[in-house]
Structure formats: C-alpha cells, structure tokens
TORDO-574815 format. One line per field, with one value per residue (C-alpha): x, y, z; residue in three letters. Coordinates in Angstrom, 3 decimals, padded with zeros to 6 digits. Layout:
// residues N
x <- X:... .
y <- Y:... .
z <- Z:... .
resn <- Ala:... .
This chain:
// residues 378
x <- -028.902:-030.572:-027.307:-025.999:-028.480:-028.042:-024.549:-024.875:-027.242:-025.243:-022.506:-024.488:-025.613:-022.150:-021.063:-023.661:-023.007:-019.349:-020.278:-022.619:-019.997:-017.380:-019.713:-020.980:-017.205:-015.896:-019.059:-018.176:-014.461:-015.784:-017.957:-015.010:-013.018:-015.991:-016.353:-012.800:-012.981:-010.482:-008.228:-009.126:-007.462:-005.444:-004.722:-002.933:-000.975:000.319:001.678:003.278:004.565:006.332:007.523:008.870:009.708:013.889:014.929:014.191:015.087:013.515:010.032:010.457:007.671:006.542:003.877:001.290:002.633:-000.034:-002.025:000.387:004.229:006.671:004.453:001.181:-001.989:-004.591:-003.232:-005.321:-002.555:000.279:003.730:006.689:008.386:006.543:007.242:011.310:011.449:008.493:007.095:005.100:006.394:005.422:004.555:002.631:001.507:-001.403:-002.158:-005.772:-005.664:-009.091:-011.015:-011.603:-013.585:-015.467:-013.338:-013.733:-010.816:-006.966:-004.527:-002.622:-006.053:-006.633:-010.367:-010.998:-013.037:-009.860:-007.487:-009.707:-009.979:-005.896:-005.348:-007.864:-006.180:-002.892:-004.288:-005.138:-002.067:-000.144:000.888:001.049:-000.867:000.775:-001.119:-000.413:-002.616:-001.908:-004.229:-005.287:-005.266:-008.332:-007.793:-006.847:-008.223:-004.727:-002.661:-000.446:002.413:000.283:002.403:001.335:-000.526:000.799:-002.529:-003.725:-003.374:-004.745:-008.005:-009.227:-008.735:-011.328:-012.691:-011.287:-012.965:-012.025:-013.027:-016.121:-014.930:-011.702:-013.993:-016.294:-012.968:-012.009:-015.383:-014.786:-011.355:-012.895:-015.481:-013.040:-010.864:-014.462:-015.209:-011.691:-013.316:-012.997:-015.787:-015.228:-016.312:-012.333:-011.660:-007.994:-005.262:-003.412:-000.435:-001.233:001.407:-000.763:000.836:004.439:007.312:006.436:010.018:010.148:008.155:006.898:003.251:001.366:001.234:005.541:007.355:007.391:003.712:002.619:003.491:004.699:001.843:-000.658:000.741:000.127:-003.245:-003.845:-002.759:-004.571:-007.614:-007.225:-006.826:-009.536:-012.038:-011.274:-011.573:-014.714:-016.068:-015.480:-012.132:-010.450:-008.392:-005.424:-001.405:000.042:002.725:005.086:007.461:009.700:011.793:015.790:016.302:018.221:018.190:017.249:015.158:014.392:012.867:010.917:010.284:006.331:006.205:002.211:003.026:003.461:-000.456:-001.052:001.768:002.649:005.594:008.433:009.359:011.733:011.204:014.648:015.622:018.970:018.399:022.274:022.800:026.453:027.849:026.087:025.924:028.559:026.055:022.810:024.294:025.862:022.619:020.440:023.215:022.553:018.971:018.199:020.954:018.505:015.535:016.891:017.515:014.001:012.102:013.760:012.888:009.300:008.805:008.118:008.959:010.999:011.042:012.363:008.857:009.995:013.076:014.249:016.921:014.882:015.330:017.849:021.084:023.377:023.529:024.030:022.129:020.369:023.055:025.929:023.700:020.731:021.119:024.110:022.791:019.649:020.777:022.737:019.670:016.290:014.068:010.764:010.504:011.531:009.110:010.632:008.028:006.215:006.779:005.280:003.205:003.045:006.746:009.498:012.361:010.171:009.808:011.992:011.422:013.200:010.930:012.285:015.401:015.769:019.963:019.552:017.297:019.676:020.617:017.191:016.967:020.139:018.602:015.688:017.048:019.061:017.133:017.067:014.679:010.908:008.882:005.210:005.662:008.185:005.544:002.695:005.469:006.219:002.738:000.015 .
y <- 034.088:031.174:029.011:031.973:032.504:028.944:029.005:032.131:030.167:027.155:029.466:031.237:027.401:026.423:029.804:029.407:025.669:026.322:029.583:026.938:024.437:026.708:027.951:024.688:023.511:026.549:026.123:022.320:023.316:025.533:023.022:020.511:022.997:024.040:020.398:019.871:019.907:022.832:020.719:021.041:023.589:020.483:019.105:021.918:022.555:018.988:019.970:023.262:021.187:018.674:021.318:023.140:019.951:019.650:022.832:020.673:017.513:014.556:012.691:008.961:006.589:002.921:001.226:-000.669:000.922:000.225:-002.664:-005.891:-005.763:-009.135:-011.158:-009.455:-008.173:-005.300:-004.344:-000.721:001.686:-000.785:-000.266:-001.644:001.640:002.888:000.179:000.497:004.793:005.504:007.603:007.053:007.617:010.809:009.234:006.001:004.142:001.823:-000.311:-000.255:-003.330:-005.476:-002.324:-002.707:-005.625:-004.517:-006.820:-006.635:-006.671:-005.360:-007.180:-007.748:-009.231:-006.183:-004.955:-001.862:-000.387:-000.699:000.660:004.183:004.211:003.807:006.412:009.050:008.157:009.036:012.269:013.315:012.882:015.093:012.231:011.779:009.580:007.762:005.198:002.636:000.193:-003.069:-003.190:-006.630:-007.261:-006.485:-008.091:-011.660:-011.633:-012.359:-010.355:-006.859:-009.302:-011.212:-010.168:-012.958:-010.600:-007.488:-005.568:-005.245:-001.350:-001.206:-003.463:-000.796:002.852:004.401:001.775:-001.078:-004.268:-004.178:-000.260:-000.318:-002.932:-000.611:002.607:000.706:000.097:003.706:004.369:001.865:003.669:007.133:006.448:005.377:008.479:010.560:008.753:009.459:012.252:012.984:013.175:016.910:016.625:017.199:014.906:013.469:014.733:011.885:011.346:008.792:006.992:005.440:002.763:002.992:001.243:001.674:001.762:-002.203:-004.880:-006.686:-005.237:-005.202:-001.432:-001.833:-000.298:-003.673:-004.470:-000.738:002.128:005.051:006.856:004.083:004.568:008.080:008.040:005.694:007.884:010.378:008.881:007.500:011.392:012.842:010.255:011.110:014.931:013.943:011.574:015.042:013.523:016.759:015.327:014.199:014.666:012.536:010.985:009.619:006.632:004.854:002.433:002.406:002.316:005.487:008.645:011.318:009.658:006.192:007.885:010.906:008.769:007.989:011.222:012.330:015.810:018.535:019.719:015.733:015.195:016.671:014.936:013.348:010.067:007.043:003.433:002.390:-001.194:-001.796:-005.728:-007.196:-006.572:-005.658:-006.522:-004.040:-001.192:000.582:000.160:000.793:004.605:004.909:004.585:006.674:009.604:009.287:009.453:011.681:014.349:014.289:014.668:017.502:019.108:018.052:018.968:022.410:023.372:022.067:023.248:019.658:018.361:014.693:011.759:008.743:006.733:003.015:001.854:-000.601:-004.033:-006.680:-008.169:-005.649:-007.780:-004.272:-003.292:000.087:000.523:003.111:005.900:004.797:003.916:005.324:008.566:009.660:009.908:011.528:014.367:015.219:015.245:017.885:014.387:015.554:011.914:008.232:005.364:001.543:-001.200:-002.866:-005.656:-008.626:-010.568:-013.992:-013.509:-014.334:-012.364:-009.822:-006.823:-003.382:-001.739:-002.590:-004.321:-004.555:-006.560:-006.682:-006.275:-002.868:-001.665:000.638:001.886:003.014:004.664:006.968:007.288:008.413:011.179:012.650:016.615:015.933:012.704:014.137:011.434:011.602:014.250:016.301:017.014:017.552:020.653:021.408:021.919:022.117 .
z <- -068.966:-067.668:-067.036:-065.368:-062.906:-062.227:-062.159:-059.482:-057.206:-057.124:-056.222:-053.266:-052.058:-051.893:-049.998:-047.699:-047.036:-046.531:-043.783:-042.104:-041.816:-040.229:-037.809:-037.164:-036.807:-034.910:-032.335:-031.828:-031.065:-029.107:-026.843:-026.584:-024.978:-022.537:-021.910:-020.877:-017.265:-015.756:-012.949:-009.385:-007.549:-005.318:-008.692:-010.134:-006.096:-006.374:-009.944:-008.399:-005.298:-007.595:-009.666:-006.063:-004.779:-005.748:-003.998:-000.392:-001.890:-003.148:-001.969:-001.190:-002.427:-002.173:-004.317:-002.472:001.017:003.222:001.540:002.631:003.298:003.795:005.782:006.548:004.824:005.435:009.150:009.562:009.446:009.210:006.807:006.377:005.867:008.651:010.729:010.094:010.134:012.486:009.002:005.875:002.530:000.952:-001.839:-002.056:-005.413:-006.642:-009.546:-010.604:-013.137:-013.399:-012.849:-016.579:-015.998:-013.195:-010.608:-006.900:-006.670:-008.732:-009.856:-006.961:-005.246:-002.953:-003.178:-005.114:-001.864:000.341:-002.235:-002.337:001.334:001.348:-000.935:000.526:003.755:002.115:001.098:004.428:005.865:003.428:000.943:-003.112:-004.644:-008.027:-009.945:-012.745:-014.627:-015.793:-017.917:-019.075:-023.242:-024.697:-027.689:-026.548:-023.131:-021.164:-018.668:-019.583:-020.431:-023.172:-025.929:-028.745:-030.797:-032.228:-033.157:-029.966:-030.345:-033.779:-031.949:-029.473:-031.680:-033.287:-035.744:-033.975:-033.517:-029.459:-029.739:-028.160:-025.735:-024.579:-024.299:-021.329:-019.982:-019.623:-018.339:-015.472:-014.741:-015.103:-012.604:-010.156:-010.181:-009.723:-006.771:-004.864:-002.697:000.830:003.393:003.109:-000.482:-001.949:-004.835:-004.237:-007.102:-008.622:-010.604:-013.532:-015.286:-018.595:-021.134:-018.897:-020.054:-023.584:-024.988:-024.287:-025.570:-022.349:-022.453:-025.320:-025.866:-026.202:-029.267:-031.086:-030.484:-032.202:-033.781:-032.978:-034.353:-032.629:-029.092:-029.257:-030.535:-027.347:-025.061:-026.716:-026.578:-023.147:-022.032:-024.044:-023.321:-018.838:-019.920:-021.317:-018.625:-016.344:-014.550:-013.596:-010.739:-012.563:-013.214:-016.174:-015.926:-019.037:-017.871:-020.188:-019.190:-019.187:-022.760:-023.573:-023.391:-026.762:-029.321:-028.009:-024.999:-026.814:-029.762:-028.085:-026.595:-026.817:-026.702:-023.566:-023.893:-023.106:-020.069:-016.817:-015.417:-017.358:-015.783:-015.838:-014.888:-014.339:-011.767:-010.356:-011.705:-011.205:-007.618:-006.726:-010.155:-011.795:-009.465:-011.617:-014.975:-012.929:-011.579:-015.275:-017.270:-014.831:-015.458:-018.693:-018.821:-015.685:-017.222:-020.349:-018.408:-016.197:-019.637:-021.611:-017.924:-017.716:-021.397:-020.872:-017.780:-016.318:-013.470:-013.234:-011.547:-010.957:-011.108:-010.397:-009.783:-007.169:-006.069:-005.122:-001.805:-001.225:-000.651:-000.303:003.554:002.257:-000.974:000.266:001.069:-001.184:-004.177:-004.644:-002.649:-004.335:-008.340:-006.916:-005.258:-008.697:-010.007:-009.492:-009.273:-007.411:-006.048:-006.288:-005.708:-004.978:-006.269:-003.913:-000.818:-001.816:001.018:-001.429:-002.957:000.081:-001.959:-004.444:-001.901:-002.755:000.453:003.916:006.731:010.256:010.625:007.149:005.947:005.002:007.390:009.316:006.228:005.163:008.788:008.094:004.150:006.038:008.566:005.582:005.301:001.616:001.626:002.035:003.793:004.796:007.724:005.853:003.237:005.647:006.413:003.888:001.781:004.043 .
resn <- Unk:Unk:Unk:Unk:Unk:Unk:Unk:Unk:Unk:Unk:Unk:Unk:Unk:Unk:Unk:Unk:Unk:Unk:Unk:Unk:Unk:Unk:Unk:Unk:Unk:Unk:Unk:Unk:Unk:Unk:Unk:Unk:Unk:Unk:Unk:Unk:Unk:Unk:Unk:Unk:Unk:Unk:Unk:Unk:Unk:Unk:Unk:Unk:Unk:Unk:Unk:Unk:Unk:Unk:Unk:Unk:Unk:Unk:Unk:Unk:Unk:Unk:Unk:Unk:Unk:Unk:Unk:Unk:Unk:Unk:Unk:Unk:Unk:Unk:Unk:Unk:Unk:Unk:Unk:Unk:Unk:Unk:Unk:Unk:Unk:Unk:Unk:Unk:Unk:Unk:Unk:Unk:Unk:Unk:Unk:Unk:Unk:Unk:Unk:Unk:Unk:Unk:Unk:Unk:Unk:Unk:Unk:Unk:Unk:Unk:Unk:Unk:Unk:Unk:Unk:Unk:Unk:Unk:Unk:Unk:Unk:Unk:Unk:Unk:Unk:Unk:Unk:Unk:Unk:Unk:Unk:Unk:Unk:Unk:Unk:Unk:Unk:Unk:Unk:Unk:Unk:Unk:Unk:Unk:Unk:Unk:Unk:Unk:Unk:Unk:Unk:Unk:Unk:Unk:Unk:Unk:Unk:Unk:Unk:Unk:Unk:Unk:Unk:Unk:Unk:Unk:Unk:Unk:Unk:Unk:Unk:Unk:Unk:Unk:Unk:Unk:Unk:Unk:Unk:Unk:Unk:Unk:Unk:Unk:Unk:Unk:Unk:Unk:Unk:Unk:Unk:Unk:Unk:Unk:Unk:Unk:Unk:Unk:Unk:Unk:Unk:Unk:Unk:Unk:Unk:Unk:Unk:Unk:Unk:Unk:Unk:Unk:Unk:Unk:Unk:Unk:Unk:Unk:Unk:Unk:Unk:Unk:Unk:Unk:Unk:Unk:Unk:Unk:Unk:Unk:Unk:Unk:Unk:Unk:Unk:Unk:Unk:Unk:Unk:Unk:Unk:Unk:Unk:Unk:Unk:Unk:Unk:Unk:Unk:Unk:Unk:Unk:Unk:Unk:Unk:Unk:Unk:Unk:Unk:Unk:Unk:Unk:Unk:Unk:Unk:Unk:Unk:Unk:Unk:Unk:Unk:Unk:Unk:Unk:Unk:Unk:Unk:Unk:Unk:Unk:Unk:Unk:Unk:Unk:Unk:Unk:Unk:Unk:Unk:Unk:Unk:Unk:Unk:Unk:Unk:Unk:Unk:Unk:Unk:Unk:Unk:Unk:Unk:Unk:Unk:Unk:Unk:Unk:Unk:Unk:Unk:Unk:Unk:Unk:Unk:Unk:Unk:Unk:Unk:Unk:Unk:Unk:Unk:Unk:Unk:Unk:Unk:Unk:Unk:Unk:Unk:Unk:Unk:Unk:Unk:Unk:Unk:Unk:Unk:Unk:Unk:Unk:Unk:Unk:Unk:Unk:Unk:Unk:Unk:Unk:Unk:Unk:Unk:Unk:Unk:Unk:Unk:Unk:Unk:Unk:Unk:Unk:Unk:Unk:Unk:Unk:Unk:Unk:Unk:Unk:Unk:Unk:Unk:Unk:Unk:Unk:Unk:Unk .
C-alpha cells in the first residue's frame, strides 16, 4: 500500500512536470512569435511592387550608382547612368562589408555615413534599395574570398568557437538597417541578398566550404537573430550563381517562410565568344525560376549580372534586352563602375562604346528607370 502511494505520487509529479513544461514551452513559442517584428507597411509595398513589377516591364539597377563612377568619387548627386540617360536607375545596390568590424568605412572604402545618406536619398526619389555583404571570414580573419579553411561555417553556429564573435557581427549589421530612416521618421525597405553565390566555392560560405545543412542553419540564424534585434525593414533575397538550374540551385534553399525573392547571379564573362552560352544558360535557369517563382508566389530577378568594360556597341538591346523580356524578371542590376579599376565598370559612362546603346535600352517602355517607378508606385 505504501509502494503504491508512492508509485501514484511519483506519477502525479511527473504529470505535473510534463503540464508545466508544455505550458512553459507553448508560452515561449508564443513570445518568439510576438517578438518577431511584423514588416513595415513600405516593406511589405516594395514586396507587392516587385511582385507587380513584370506586367510594365523590368527595373534597371546599378550597384554603387551614386558613390564613384569611371573617374570620379562622391560628386553630390552625380551618376554615370544618370549622366549618359538624364535618369537614375530604379534600382541601386550597396555592399555593407567591414560593418562587422565596426569600420568607417565598407569594403569598397566609401564611409558607412555616406552610404545611408545615398540610400535614403534613393528612397526618396522613388528608387529600390538592394544590398549585399561581403562579409569578411570570421574564422581566419581574411577577406570573403579567404577560402583556406573549410570550417568557417561550422566556427560561427551555435556552439562555435567564432559564435560569439559572428553574433556581434550581426548586431553591427542589424543596427545599421534600424538606423536607415528618413527625416520623416520612415525606415527605408531593403532587399537583402545574405551568403549569395553559395552554389560556388569562391566565398567561404560556398557549397564546398559547408554543408548543405550548415548553410541553411546560417541563414537561419542570420534571419532570426535581425527579427530579434527588431529589424522589420527587410526583403530577402536568395542569389545563386549560374550553376544550373533544379537541384544545384534549390539544393541550399532555406525555405519560403525564410526568403522573399528568388534570384540569380549570372555574368556574361567571354565577351562576344560567348554571347551564344551566356543567353543559353540564363534560359535555362530564368525558365526554372519563372516556374519555382510562380508556384511560390515569389517574385524573380536577375540580381547581378553584367560584361565588363562593355566591348559590345550593342549589348544592351541585342543581348541583354532580348532574354529579359521572355522572362517576368522584376529587375536586373549590372555590378558596379569602378573609380580605381580603368576596365572593371558594367555600366556605360558618357562616350563610352555602348553608350548610345544604353540610351535606346533606356527609352524602351519596358525598362523601369528611376522616374518610371516614381510613376509608377508613388
């Protein structure tokens, strides 16, 4: 009788412990979906504008628009795609690597201060913002293209030895999305594009450097530790580059609760001798996405691409033009126009070889550029 009654408290304990638990589980669910900040309202129009986007056309972007262009730096209001069309691009992109440790300045050596200035600028006028981040390598203390170790992934997750390290870093990144606001007191939406260009092996997040179960648990992490640092202004972006179409590109995918947009990083690298492959493989691959995006209910884009220098007179309406408007892409950005490289810009400036080309590019009704947007959505 003893034993029994025992027995039949342990059993109550147990009961009890396991209600508590549940309840104590269920109201902790519960508080990390309170504390998951709902999107701004301009946040969640720039994902219905993208999404509306392909029925005008396509939005034209440059990264680094108005920071430098082929021979200058920091003019106020100054572009080189401004300077050859009379317009802005619709869409303009920044990189925000070194703001993990604390720099001054980002990678390309453009101060942090001017970049937000740019962007809310860009915001004002109508524009898209799009950002990347080269993130430096936590683990050995070298660039994004420090490939030598292949742990670097493994270093900063949960239990980690770099863990720690890597979650200051997203703190420094977080805090500079919060302070994108306007002098109205409107944060400024952004399209992120985290860990890009995964499918190769050139950064150390690539598919040879982790898994595929690490690379998801980064971006993972990266996205739950914003929601939690209250960043509620963001769009993300997934870019692989031009690897292939079906598994190899949604081998990585996070999931759709975790992405907004599904992109492609694809670069026209052979000049005229491989115009024929470069139009071939983004068939392919923008076919699948049309496909993937449709049954997702994602928009697509094409979210680098690119010939450097631009030796084609008429790259612009015979190349690039054509595949797009096969395609509902919501925009295209071109990389950037390098003030210390001669020959590394992917944008025309004026006299440039292709310049005139760019101008007929530009007056096409299905190329959105700053002012057509400004039309179009505001």
């Amino acid at each position: 009788m003893h034993n029994r009654t025992i027995f039949t408290c342990l059993l109550l304990s147990i009961l009890l412990f396991t209600c508590i638990s549940c309840v104590e589980r269920k109201s902790s669910d519960k508080d990390e979906e309170i504390n998951r900040p709902q999107r701004t309202k301009e946040t969640e129009k720039l994902l219905h504008n993208l999404k509306a986007t392909p029925v005008k056309g396509f939005m034209f972007g440059h990264q680094d628009d108005p920071l430098y262009g082929v021979t200058w730096e920091g003019d106020s209001g100054r572009s080189d795609v401004q300077s050859v069309t009379g317009d802005y691009p619709a869409v303009m992109g920044f990189d925000i690597g070194k703001i993990e440790l604390d720099s001054e300045k980002n990678i390309d050596n453009v101060a942090f201060a001017i970049i937000r200035e740019e962007m809310i600028r860009h915001y004002k006028r109508g524009g898209m913002i799009t950002v990347s981040w080269h993130t430096d390598n936590p683990l050995t203390g070298g660039h994004s293209w420090d490939v030598s170790r292949d742990d670097v992934v493994a270093a900063i997750l949960p239990g980690g030895e770099k863990h720690d390290l890597f979650i200051d870093w997203l703190d420094r990144a977080a805090a500079f999305f919060n302070s994108l606001i306007t002098e109205e007191g409107t944060k400024v939406p952004v399209l992120f594009r985290p860990w890009h260009e995964h499918t190769g092996s050139w950064f150390w997040w690539g598919k040879d450097l982790c898994s595929v179960e690490e690379y998801t648990a980064l971006w993972e992490m990266t996205r739950s530790h914003f929601d939690g640092a209250g960043v509620d202004n963001l769009l993300y972006a997934y870019s692989p580059d031009l690897q292939g179409p079906g598994e190899i590109y949604m081998e990585r995918y996070p999931g759709d609760d975790l992405v907004d947009l599904l992109g492609l990083d694809g670069y026209h690298r052979n000049n005229e001798q491989g115009v024929e492959a470069y139009v071939a493989s983004l068939d392919i691959i923008l076919s699948f996405l049309t496909k993937e995006g449709a049954k997702r209910n994602k928009p697509i884009a094409l979210t680098e691409t690119g010939l450097e220098a631009i030796p084609i007179v008429d790259w612009w309406t015979t190349v690039l033009f054509p595949v797009l408007e096969r395609y509902p892409v919501s925009y295209v950005l071109v990389w950037r126009n390098a003030r210390e490289r001669p020959d590394h810009y992917y944008a025309p400036y004026p006299g440039q070889l292709s310049a005139d080309d760019f101008v007929t590019f530009y007056e096409h009704p299905k190329t959105l550029f700053s002012k057509d947007i400004l039309n179009l959505y505001q």
